[in-house]
PDB file of N, CA, C and O in Angstrom:
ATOM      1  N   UNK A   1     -40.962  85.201  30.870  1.00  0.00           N
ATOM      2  CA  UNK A   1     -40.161  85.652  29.759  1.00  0.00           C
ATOM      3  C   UNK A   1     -41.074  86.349  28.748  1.00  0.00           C
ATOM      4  O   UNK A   1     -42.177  85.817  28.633  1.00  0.00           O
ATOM      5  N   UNK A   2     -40.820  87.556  27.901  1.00  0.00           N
ATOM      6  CA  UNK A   2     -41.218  87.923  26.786  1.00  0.00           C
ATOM      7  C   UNK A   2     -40.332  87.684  25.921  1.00  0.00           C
ATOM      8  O   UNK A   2     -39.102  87.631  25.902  1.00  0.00           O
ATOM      9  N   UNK A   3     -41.532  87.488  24.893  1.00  0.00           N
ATOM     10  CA  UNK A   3     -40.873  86.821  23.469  1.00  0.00           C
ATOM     11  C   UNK A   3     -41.827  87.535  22.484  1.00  0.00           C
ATOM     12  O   UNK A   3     -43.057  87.509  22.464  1.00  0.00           O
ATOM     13  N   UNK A   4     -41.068  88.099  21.773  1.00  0.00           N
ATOM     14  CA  UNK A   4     -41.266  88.724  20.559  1.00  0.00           C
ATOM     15  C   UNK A   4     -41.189  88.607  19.252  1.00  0.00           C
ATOM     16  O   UNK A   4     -40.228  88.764  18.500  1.00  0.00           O
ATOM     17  N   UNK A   5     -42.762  88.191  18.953  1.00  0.00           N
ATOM     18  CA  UNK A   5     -43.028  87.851  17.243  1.00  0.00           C
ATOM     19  C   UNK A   5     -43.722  88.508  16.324  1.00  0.00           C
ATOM     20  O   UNK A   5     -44.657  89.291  16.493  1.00  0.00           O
ATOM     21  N   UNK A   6     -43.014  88.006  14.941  1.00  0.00           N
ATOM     22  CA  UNK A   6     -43.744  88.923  13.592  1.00  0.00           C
ATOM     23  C   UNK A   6     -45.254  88.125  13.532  1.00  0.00           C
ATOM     24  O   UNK A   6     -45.435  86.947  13.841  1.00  0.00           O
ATOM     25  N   UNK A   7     -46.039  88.859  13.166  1.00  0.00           N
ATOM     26  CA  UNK A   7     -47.534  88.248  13.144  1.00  0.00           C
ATOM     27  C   UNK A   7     -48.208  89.309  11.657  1.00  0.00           C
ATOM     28  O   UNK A   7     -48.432  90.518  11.716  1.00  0.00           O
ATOM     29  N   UNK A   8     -48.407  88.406  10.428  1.00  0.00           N
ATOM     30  CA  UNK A   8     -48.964  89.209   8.976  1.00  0.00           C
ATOM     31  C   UNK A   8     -50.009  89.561   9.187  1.00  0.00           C
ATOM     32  O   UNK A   8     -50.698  88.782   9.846  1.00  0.00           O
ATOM     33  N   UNK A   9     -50.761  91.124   8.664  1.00  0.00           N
ATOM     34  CA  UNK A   9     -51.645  91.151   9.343  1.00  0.00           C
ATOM     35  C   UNK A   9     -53.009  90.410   9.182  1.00  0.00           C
ATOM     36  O   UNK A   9     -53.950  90.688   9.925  1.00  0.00           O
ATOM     37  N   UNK A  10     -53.094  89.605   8.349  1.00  0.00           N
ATOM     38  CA  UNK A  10     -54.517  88.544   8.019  1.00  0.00           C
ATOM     39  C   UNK A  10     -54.720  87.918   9.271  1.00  0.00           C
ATOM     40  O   UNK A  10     -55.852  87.757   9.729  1.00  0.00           O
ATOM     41  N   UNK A  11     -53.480  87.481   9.970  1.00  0.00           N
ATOM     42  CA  UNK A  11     -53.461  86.706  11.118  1.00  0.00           C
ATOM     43  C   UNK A  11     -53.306  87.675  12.632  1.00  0.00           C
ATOM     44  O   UNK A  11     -53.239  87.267  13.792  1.00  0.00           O
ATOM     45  N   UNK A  12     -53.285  88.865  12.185  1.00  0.00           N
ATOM     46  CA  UNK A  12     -53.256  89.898  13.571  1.00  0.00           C
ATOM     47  C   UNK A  12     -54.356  90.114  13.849  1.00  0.00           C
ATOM     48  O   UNK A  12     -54.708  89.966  15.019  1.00  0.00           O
ATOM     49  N   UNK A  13     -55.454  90.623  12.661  1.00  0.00           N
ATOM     50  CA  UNK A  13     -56.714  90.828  12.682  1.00  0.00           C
ATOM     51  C   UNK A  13     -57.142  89.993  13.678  1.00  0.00           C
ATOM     52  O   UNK A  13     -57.284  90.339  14.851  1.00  0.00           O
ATOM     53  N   UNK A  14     -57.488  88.182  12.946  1.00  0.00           N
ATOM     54  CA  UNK A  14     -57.913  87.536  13.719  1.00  0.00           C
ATOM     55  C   UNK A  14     -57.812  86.939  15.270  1.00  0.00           C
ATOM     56  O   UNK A  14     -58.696  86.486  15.997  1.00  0.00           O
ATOM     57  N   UNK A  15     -56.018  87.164  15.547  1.00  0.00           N
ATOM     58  CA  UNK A  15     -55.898  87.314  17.067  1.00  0.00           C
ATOM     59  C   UNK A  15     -56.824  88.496  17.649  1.00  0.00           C
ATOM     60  O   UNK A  15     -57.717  88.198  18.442  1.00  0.00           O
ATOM     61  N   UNK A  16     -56.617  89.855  17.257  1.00  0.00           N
ATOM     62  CA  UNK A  16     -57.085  91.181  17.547  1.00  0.00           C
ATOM     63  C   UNK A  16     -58.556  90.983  18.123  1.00  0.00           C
ATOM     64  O   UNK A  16     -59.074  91.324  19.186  1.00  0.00           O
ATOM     65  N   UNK A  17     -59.017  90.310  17.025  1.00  0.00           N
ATOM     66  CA  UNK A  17     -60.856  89.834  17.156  1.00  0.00           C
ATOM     67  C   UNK A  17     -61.028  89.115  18.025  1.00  0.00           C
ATOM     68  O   UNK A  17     -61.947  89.512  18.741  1.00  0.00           O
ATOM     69  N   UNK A  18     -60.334  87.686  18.534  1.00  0.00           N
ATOM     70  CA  UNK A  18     -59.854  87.112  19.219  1.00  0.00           C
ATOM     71  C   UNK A  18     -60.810  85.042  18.703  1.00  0.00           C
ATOM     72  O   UNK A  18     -61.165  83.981  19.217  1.00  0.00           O
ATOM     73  N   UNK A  19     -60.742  85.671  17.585  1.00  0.00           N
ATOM     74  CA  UNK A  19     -60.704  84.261  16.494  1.00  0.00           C
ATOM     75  C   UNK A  19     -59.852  83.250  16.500  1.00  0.00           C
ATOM     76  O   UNK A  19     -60.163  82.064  16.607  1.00  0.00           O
ATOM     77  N   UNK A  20     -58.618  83.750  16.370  1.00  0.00           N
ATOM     78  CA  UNK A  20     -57.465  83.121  16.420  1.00  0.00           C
ATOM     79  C   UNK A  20     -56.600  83.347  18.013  1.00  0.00           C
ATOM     80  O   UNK A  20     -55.823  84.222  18.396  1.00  0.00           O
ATOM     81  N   UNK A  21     -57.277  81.857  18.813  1.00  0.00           N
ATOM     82  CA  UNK A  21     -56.848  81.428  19.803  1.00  0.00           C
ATOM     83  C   UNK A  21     -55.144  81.094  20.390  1.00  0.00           C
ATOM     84  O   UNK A  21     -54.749  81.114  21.556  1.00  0.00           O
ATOM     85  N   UNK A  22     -54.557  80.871  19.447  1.00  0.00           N
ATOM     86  CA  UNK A  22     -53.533  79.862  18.739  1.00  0.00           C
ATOM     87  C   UNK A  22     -52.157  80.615  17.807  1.00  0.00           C
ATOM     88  O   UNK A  22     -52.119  81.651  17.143  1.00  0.00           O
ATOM     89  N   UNK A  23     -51.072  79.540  18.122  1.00  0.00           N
ATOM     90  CA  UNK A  23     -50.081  80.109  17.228  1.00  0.00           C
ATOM     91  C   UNK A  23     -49.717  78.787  16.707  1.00  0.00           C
ATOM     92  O   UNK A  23     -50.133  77.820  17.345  1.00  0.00           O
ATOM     93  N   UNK A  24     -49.116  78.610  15.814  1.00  0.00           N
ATOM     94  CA  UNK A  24     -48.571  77.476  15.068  1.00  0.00           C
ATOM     95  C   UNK A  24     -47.250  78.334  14.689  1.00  0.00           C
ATOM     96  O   UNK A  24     -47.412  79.299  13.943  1.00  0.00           O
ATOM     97  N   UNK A  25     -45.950  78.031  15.165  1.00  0.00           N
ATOM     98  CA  UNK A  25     -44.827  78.226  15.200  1.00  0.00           C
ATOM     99  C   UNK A  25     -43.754  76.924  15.006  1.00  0.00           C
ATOM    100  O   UNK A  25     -43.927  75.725  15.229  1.00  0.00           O
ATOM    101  N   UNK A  26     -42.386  77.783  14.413  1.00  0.00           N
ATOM    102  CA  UNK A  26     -41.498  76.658  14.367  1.00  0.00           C
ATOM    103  C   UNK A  26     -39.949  76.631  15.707  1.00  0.00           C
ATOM    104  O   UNK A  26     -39.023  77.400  15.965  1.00  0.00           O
ATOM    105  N   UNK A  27     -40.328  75.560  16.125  1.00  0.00           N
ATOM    106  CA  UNK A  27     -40.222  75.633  17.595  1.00  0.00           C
ATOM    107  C   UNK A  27     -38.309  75.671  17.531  1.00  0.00           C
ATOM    108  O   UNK A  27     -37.427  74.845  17.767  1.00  0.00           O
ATOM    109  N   UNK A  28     -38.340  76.856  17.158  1.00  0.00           N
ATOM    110  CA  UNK A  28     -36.477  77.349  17.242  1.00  0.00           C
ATOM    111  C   UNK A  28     -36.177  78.117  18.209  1.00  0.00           C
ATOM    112  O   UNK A  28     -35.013  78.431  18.460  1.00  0.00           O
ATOM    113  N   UNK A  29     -37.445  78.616  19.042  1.00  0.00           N
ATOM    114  CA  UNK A  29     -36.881  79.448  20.575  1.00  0.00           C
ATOM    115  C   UNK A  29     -37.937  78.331  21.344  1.00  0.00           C
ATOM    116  O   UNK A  29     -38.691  77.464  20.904  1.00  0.00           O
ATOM    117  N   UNK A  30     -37.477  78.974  23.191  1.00  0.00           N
ATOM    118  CA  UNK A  30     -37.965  77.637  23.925  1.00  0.00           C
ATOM    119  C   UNK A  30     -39.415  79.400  24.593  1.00  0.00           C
ATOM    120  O   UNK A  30     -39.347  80.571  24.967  1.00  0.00           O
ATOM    121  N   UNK A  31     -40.424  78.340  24.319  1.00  0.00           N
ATOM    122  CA  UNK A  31     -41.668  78.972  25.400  1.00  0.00           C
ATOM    123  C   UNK A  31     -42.457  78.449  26.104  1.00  0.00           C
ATOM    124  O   UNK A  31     -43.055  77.529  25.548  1.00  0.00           O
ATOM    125  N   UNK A  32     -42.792  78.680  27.345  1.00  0.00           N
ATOM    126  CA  UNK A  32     -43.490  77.778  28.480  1.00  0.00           C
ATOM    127  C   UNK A  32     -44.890  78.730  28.588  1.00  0.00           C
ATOM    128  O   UNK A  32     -45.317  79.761  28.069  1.00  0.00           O
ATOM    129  N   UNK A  33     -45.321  77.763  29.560  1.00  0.00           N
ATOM    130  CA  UNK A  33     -46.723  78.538  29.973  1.00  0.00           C
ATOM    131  C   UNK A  33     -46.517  79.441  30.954  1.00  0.00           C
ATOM    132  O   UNK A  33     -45.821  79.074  31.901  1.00  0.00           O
ATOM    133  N   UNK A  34     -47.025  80.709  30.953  1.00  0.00           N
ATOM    134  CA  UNK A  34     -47.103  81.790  31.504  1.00  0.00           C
ATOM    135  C   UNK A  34     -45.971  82.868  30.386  1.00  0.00           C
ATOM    136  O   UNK A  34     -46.120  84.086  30.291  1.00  0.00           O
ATOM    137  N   UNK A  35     -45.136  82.251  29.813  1.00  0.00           N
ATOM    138  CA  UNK A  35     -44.499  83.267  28.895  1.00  0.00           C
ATOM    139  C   UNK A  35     -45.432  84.299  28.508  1.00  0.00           C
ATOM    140  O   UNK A  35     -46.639  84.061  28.547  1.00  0.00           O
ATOM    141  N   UNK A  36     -44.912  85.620  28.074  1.00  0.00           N
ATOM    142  CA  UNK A  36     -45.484  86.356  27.335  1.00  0.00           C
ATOM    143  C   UNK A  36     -45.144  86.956  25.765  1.00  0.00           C
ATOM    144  O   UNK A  36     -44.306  87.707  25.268  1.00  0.00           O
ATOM    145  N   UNK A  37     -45.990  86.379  25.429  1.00  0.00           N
ATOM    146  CA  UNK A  37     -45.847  86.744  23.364  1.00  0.00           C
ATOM    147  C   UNK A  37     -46.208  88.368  22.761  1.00  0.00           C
ATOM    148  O   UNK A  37     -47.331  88.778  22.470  1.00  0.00           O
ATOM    149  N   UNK A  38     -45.145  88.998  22.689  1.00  0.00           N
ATOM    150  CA  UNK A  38     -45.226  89.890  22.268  1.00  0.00           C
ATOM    151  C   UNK A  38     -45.739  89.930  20.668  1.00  0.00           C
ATOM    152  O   UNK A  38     -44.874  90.486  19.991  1.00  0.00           O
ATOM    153  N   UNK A  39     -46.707  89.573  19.993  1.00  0.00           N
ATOM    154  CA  UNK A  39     -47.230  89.335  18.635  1.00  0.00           C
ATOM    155  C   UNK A  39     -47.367  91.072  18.057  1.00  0.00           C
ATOM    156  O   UNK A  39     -48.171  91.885  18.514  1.00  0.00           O
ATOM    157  N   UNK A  40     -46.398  91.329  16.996  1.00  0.00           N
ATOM    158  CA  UNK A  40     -45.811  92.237  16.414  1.00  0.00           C
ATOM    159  C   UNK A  40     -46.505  92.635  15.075  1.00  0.00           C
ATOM    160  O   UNK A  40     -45.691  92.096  14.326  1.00  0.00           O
ATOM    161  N   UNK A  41     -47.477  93.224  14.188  1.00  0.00           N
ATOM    162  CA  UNK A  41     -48.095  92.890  13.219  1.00  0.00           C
ATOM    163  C   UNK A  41     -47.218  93.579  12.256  1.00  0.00           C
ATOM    164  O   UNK A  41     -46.926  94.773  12.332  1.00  0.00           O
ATOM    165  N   UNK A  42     -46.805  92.742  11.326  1.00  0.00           N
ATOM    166  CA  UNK A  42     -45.699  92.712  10.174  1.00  0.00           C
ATOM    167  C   UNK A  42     -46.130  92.894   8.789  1.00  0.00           C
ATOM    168  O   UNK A  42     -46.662  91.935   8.231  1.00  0.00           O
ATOM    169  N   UNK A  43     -45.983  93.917   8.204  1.00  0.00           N
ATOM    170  CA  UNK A  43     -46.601  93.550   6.485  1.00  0.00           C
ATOM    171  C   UNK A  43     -45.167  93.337   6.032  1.00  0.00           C
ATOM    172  O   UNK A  43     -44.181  94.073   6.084  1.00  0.00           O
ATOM    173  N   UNK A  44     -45.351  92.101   5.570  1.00  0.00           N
ATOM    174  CA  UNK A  44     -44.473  91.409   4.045  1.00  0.00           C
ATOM    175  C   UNK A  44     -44.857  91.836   3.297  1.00  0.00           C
ATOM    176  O   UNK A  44     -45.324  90.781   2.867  1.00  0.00           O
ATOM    177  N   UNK A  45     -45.186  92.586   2.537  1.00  0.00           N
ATOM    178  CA  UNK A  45     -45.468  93.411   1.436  1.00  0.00           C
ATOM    179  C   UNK A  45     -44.021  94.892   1.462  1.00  0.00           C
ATOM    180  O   UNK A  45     -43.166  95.278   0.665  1.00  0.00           O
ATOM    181  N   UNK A  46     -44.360  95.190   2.524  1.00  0.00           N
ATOM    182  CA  UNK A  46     -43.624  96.975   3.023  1.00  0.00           C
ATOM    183  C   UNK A  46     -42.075  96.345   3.801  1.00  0.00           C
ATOM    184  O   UNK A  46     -41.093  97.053   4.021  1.00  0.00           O
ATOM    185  N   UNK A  47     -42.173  95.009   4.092  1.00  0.00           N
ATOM    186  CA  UNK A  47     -41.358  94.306   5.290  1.00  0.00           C
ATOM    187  C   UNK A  47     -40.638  95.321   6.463  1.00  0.00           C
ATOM    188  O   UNK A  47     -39.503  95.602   6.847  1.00  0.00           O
ATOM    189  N   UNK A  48     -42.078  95.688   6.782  1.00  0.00           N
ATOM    190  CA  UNK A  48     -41.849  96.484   7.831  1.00  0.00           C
ATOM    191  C   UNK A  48     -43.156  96.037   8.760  1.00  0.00           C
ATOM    192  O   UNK A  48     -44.246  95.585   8.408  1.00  0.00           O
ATOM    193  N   UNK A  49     -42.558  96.378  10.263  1.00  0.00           N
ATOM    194  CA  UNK A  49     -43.742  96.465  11.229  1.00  0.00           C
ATOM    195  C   UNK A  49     -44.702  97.738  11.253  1.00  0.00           C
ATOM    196  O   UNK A  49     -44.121  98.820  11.332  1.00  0.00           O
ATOM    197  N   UNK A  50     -45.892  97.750  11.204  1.00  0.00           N
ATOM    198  CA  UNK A  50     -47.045  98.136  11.208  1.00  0.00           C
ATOM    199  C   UNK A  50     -46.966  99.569  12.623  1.00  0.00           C
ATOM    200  O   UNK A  50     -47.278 100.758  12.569  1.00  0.00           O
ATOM    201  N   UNK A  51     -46.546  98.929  13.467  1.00  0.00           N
ATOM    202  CA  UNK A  51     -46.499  99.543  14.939  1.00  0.00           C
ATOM    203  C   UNK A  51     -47.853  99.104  15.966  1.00  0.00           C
ATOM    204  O   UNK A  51     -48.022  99.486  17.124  1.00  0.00           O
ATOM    205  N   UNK A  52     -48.778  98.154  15.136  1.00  0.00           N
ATOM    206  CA  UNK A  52     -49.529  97.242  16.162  1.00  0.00           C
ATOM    207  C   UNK A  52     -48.899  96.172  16.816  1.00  0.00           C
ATOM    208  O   UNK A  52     -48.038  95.496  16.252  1.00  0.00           O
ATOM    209  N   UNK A  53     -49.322  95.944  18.132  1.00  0.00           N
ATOM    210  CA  UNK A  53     -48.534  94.777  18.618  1.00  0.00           C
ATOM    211  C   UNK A  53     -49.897  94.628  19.880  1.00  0.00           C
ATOM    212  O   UNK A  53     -50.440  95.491  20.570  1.00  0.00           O
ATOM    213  N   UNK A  54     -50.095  93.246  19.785  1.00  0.00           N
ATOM    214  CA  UNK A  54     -50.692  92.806  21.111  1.00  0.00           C
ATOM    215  C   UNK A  54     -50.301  91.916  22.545  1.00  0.00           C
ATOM    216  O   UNK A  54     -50.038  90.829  22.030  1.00  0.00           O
ATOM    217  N   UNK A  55     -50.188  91.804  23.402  1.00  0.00           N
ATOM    218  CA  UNK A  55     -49.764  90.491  23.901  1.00  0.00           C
ATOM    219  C   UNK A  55     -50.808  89.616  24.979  1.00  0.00           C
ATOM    220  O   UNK A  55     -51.684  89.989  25.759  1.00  0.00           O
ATOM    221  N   UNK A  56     -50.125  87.953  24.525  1.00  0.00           N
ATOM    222  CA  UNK A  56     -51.150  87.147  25.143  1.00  0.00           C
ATOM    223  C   UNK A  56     -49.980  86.494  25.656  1.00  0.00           C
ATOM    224  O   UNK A  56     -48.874  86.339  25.139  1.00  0.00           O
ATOM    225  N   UNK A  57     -50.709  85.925  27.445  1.00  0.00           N
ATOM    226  CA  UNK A  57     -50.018  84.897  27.859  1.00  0.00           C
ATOM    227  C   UNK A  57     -50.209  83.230  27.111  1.00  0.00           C
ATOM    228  O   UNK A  57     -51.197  82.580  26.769  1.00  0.00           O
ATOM    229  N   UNK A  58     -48.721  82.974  27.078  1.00  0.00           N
ATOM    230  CA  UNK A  58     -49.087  81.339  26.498  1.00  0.00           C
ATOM    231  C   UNK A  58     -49.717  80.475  27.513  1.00  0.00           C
ATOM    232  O   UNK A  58     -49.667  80.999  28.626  1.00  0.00           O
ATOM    233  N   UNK A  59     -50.329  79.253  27.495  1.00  0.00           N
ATOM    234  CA  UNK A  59     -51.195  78.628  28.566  1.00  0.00           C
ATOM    235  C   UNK A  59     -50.900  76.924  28.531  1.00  0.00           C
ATOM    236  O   UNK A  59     -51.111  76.097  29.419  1.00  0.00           O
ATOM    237  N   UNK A  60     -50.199  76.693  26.838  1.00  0.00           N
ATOM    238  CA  UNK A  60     -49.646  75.513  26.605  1.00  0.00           C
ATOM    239  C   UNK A  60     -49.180  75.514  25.599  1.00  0.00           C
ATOM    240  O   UNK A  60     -49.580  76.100  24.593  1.00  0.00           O
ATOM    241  N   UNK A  61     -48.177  74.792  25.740  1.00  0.00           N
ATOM    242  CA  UNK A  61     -47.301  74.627  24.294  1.00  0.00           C
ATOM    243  C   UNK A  61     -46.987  73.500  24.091  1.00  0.00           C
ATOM    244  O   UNK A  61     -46.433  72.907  25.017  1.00  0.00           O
ATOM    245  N   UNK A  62     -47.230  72.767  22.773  1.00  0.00           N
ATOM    246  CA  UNK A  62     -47.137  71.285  22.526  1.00  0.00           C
ATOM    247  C   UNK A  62     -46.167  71.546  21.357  1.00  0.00           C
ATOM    248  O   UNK A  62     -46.226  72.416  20.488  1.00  0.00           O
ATOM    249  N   UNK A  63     -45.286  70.600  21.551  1.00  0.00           N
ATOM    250  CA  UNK A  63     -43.660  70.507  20.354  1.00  0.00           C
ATOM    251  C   UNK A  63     -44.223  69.369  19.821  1.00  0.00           C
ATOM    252  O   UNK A  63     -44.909  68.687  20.583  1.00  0.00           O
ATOM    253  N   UNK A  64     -44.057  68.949  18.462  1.00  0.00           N
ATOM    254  CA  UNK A  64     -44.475  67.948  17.586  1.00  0.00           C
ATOM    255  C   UNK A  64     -43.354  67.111  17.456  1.00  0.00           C
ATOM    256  O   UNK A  64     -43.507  66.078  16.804  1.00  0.00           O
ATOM    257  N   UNK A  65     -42.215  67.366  17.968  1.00  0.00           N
ATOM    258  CA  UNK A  65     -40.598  66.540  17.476  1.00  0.00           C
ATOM    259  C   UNK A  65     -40.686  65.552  18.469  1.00  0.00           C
ATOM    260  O   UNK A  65     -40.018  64.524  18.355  1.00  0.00           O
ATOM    261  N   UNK A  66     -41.404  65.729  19.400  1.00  0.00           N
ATOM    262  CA  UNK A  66     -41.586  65.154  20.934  1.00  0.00           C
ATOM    263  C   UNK A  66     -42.604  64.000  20.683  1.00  0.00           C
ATOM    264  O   UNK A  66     -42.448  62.933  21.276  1.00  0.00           O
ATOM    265  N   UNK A  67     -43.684  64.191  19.788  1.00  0.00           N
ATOM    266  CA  UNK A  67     -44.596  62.841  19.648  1.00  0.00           C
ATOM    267  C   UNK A  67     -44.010  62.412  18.200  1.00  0.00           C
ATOM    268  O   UNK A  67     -43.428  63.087  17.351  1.00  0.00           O
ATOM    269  N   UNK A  68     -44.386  61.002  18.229  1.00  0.00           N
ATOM    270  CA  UNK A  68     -44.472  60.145  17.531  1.00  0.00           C
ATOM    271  C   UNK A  68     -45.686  59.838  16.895  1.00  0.00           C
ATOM    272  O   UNK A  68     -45.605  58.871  16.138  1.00  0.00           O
ATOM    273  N   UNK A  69     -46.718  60.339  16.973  1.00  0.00           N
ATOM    274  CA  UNK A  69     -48.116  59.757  16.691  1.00  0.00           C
ATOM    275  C   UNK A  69     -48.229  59.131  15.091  1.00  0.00           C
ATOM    276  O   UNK A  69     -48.787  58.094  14.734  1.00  0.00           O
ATOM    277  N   UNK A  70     -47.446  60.207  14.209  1.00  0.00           N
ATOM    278  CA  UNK A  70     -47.911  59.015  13.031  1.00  0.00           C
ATOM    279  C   UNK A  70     -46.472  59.018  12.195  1.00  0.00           C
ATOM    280  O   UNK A  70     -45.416  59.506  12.598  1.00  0.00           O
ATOM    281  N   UNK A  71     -46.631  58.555  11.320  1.00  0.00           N
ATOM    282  CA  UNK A  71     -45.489  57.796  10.611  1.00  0.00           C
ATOM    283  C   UNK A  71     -45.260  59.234   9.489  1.00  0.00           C
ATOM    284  O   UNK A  71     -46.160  59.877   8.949  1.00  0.00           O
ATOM    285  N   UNK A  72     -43.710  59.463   9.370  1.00  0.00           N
ATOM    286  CA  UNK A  72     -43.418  60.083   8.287  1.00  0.00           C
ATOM    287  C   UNK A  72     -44.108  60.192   6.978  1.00  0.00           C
ATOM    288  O   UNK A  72     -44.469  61.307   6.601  1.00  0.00           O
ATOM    289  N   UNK A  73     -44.314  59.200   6.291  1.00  0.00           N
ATOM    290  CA  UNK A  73     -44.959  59.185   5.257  1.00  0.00           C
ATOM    291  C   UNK A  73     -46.866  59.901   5.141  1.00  0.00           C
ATOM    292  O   UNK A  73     -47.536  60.399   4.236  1.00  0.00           O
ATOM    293  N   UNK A  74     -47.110  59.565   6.622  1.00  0.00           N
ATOM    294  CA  UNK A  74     -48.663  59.940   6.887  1.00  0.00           C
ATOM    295  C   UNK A  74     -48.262  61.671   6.790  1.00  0.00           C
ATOM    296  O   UNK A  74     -48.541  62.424   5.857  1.00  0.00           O
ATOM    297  N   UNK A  75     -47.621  61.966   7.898  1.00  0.00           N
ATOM    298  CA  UNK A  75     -46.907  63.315   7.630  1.00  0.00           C
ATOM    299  C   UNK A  75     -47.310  64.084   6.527  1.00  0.00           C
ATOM    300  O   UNK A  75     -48.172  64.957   6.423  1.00  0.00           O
ATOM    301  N   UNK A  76     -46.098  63.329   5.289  1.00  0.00           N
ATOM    302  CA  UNK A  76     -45.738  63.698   4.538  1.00  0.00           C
ATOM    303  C   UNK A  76     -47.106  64.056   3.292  1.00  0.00           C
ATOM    304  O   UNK A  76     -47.232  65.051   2.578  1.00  0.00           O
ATOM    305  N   UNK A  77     -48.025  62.774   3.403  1.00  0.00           N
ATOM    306  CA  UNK A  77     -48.939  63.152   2.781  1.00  0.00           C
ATOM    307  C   UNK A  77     -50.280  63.950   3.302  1.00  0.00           C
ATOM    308  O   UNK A  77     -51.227  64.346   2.623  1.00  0.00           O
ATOM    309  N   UNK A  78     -50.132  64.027   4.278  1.00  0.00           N
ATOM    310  CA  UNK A  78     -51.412  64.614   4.869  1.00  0.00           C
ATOM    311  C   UNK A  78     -50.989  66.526   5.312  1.00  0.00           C
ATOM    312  O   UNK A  78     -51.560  67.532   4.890  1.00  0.00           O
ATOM    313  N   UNK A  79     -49.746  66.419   6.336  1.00  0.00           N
ATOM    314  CA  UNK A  79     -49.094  68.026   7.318  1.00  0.00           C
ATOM    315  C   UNK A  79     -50.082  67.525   8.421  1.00  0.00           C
ATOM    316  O   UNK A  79     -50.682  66.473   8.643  1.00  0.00           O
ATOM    317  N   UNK A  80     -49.977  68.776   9.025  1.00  0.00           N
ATOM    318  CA  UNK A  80     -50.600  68.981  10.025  1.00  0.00           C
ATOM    319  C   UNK A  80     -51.426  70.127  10.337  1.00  0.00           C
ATOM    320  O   UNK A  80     -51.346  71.189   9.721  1.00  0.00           O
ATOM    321  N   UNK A  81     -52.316  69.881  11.414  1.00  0.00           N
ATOM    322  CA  UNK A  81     -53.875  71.079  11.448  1.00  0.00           C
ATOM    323  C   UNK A  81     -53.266  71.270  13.186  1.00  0.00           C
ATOM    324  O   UNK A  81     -52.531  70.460  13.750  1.00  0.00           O
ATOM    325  N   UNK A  82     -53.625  72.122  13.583  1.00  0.00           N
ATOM    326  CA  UNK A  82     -53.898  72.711  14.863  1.00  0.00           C
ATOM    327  C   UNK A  82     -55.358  73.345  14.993  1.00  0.00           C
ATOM    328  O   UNK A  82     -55.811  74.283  14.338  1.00  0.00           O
ATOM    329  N   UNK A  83     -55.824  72.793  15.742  1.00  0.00           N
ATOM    330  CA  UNK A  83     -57.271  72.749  16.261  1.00  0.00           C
ATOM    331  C   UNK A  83     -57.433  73.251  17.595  1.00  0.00           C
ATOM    332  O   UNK A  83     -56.988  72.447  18.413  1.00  0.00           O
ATOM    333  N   UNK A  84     -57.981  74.447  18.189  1.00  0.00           N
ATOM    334  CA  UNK A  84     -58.395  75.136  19.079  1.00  0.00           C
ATOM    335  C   UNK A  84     -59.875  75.391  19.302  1.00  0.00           C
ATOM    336  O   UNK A  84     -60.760  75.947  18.652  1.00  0.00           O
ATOM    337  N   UNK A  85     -59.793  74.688  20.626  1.00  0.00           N
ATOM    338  CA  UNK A  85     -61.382  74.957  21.020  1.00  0.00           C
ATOM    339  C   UNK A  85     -61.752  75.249  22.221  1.00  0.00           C
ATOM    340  O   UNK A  85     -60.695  75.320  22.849  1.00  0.00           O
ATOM    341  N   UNK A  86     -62.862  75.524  23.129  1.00  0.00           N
ATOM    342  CA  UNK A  86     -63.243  76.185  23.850  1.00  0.00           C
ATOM    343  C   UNK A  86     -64.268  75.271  24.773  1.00  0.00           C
ATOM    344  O   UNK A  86     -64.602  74.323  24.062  1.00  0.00           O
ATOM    345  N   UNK A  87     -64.753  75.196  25.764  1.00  0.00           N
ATOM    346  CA  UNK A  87     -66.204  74.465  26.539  1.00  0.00           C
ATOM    347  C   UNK A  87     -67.228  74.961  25.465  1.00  0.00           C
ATOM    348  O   UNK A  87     -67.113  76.023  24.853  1.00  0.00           O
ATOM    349  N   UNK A  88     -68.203  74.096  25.318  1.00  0.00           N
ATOM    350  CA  UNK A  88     -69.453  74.577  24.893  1.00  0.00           C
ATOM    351  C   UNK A  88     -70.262  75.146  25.775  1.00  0.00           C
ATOM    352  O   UNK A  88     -70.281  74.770  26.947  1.00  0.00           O
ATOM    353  N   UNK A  89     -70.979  76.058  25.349  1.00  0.00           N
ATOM    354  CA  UNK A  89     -72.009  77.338  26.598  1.00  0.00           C
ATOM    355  C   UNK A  89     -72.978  76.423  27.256  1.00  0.00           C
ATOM    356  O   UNK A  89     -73.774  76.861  28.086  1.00  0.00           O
TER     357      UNK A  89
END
């Protein structure tokens, strides 16, 4: 499947560079591994698309509604980080 998203460009750059491994999304469409993400670079400023667009296959996708790991309140005071990493050389 392709799936097609707005991406600002602070955060296009860094996909572009290939810094930013990762998407942190709010999981209102369904995407599996092997999908393809059409990442669209969007200025909110002009709220218009740019006409850059890159695409990466997804490789995993983890839904947060699905674990339980900590308690609402921890949640609430802490959010959440997404952390992407790589083998060391």
């Amino acid at each position: 499947m392709r799936i097609e998203k707005k991406v600002w460009p602070q955060y296009f750059e860094k996909i572009l560079s290939g810094e930013k491994t990762f998407e942190l999304r709010l999981a209102d469409f369904e995407c599996r591994p092997g999908d393809i993400l059409v990442l669209k670079e969007w200025d909110p400023g002009m709220k218009a698309f740019t006409g850059r667009e890159i695409e990466k296959e997804a490789t995993f996708v983890f839904k947060t509604k699905d674990s339980k790991f900590w308690t609402k309140e921890e949640i609430e005071k802490h959010g959440y980080q997404v952390i992407s990493f790589r083998n060391i050389k």
